[in-house]
C-alpha positions in Angstrom: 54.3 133.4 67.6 52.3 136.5 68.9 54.3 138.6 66.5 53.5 136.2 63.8 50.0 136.5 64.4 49.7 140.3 63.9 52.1 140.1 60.9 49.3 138.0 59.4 46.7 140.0 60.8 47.8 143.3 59.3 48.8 142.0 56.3 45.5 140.3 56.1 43.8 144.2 56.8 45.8 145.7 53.8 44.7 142.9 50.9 40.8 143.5 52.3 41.5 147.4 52.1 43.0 146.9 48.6 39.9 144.3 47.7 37.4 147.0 48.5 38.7 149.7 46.5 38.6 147.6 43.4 35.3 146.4 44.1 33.6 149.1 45.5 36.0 152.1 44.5 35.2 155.9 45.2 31.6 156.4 44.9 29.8 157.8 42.1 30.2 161.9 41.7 26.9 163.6 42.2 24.6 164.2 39.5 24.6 168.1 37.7 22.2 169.9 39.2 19.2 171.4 37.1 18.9 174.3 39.5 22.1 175.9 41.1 21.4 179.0 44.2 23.7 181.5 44.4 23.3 182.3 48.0 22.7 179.8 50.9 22.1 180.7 54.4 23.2 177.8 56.9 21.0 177.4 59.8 22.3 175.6 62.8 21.7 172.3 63.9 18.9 171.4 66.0 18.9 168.6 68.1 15.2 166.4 68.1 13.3 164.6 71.3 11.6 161.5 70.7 8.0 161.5 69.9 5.6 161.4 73.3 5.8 157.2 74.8 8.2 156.3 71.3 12.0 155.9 70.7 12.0 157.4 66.9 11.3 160.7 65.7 10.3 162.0 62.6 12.1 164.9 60.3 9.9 168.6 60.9 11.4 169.2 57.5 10.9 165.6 55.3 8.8 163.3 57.3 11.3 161.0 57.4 11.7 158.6 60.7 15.2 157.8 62.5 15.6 155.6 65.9 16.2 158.4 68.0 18.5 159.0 71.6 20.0 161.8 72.6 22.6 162.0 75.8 21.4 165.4 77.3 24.7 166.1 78.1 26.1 165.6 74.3 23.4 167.7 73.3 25.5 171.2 73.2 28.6 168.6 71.4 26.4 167.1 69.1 24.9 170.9 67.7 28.4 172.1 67.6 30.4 169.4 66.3 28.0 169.4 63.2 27.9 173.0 62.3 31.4 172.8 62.2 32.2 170.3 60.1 29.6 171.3 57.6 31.0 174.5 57.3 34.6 173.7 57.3 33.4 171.7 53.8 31.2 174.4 52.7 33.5 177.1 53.5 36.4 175.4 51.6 34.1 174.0 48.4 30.5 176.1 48.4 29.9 177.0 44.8 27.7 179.9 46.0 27.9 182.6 48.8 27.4 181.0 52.2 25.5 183.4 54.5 26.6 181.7 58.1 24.3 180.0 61.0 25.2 183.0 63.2 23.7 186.0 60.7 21.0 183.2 59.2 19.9 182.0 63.1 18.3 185.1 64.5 16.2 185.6 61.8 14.9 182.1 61.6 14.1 182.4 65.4 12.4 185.9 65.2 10.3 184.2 62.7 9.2 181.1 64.4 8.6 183.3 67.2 6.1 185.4 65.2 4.0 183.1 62.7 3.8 180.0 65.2 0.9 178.3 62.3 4.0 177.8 60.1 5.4 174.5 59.5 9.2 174.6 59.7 9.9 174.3 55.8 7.5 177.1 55.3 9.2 178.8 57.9 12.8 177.8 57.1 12.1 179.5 53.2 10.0 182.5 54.8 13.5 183.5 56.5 15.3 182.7 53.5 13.0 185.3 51.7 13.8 187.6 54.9 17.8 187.2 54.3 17.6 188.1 50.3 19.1 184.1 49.8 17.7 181.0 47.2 18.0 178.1 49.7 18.5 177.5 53.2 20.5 174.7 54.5 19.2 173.4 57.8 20.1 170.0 59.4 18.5 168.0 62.5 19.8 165.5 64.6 18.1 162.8 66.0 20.8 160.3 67.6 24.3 161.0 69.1 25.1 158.5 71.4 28.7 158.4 73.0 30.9 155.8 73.5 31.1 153.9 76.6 34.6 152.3 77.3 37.6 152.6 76.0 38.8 152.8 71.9 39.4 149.3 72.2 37.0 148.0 75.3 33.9 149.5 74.0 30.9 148.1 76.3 28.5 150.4 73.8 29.9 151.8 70.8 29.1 155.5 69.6 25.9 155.8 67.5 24.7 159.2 65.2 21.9 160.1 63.3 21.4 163.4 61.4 20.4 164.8 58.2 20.9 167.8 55.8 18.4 169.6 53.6 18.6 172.5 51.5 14.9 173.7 50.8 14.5 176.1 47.9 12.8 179.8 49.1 11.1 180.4 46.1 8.2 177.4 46.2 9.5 175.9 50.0 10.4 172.9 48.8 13.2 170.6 49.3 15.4 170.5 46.2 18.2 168.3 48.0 18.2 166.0 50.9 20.9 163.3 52.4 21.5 161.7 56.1 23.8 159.8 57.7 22.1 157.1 60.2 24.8 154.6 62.2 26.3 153.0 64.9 29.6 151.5 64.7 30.0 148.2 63.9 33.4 145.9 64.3 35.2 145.3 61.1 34.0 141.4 61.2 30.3 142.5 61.6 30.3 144.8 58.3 33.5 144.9 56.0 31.5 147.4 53.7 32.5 150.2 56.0 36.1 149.9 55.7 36.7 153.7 55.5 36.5 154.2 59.5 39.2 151.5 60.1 41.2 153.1 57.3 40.9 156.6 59.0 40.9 156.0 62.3 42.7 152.4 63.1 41.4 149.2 64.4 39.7 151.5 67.4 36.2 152.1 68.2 35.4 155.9 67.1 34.2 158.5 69.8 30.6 160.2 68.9 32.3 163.3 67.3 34.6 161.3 65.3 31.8 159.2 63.8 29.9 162.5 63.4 32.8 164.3 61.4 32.9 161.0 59.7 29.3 161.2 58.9 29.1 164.6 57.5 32.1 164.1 55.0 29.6 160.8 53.6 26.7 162.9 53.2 28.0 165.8 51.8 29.6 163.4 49.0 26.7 163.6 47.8 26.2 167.4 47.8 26.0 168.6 43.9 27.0 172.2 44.8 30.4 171.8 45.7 33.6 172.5 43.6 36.2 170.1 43.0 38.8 169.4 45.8 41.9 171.6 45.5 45.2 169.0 46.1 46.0 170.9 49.2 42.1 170.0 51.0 41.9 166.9 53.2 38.6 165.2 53.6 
């Protein structure tokens, strides 16, 4: 009887899986881009603190607010899981020269260092100017909460907010943005996001697999990349 049950179960999983792909299918490709930069630093992410008394925090770069939480201990995961997997995609598909976090970092740092007045997209493009590029990259993260349990006795389940920018050096302004704001949800509670339980099983997702996750949806949207070759995995 028990077998039974997850016979119908699974079979159940596959015709919702096969139902969402023909309503819903691969999402749209992005848009051509009016203006294309042929060299991109990457700075590294940067995690972000609540503002003073609140529990959101707003983008230095956009404006834009985000629930915020950090665990201080994720905080050294969080940076690094993120630069990683956006440069494993941009290394793979960039359509322009990629100048990496560790030569584009020090620079940005030196800078902030020295014109304190300047707001950080000011200073993000000022640095840009200073490493001979068109457009900086630079991402923050405001939420990357881990599980707590197991993958299939979560008491909290793992929760990630970031974003991505690419601001333009020659007027400082942001010519692309996208973000990824979540926590995990059980397939019952949202069927829309199907793709995690396609991935990843029946499971609840650690913090750096919803964070990997994460980046691959927001650079979907990214219109500088080139097409997949057959051999690339998402």
């Amino acid at each position: 009887m028990r077998r039974a049950r997850l016979g119908w179960w699974l079979a159940a999983l596959a015709a919702l899986v096969w139902l969402a792909a023909c309503q819903w299918g691969a999402p749209p490709p992005p848009q051509a881009p009016s203006w294309s930069p042929r060299r991109v630093a990457v700075l590294p992410y940067r995690t972000v603190r609540p503002d003073p008394g609140g529990t959101t925090a707003c983008s230095p770069v956009t404006g834009a607010i985000y629930a915020c939480g950090i665990d201080t201990a994720a905080a050294p995961e969080a940076r690094r899981v993120l630069d990683q997997a956006l440069m494993e995609i941009l290394n793979q598909r960039a359509a322009f020269q990629v100048v990496p976090p560790a030569q584009a970092a020090p620079v940005y740092q030196r800078l902030r260092r020295e014109r304190l007045g300047l707001s950080v997209r000011r200073a993000v493009a000022a640095a840009g100017r200073q490493l001979g590029v068109d457009a900086v990259l630079v991402g923050h993260i405001y939420r990357y909460r881990q599980r707590v349990g197991g993958p299939y006795t979560a008491q909290r389940p793992a929760s990630v907010a970031f974003d991505l920018n690419l601001v333009r050096v020659a007027d400082a302004s942001v010519v692309w943005k996208n973000s990824f704001d979540q926590t995990q949800r059980s397939l019952s509670e949202n069927i829309l996001n199907l793709e995690q339980y396609v991935e990843h099983g029946l499971r609840w997702l650690t913090a750096r697999e919803l964070a990997r996750l994460g980046m691959r949806r927001l650079m979907a949207g990214f219109p500088w990349l080139k097409p997949p070759a057959e051999h690339f995995e998402e």
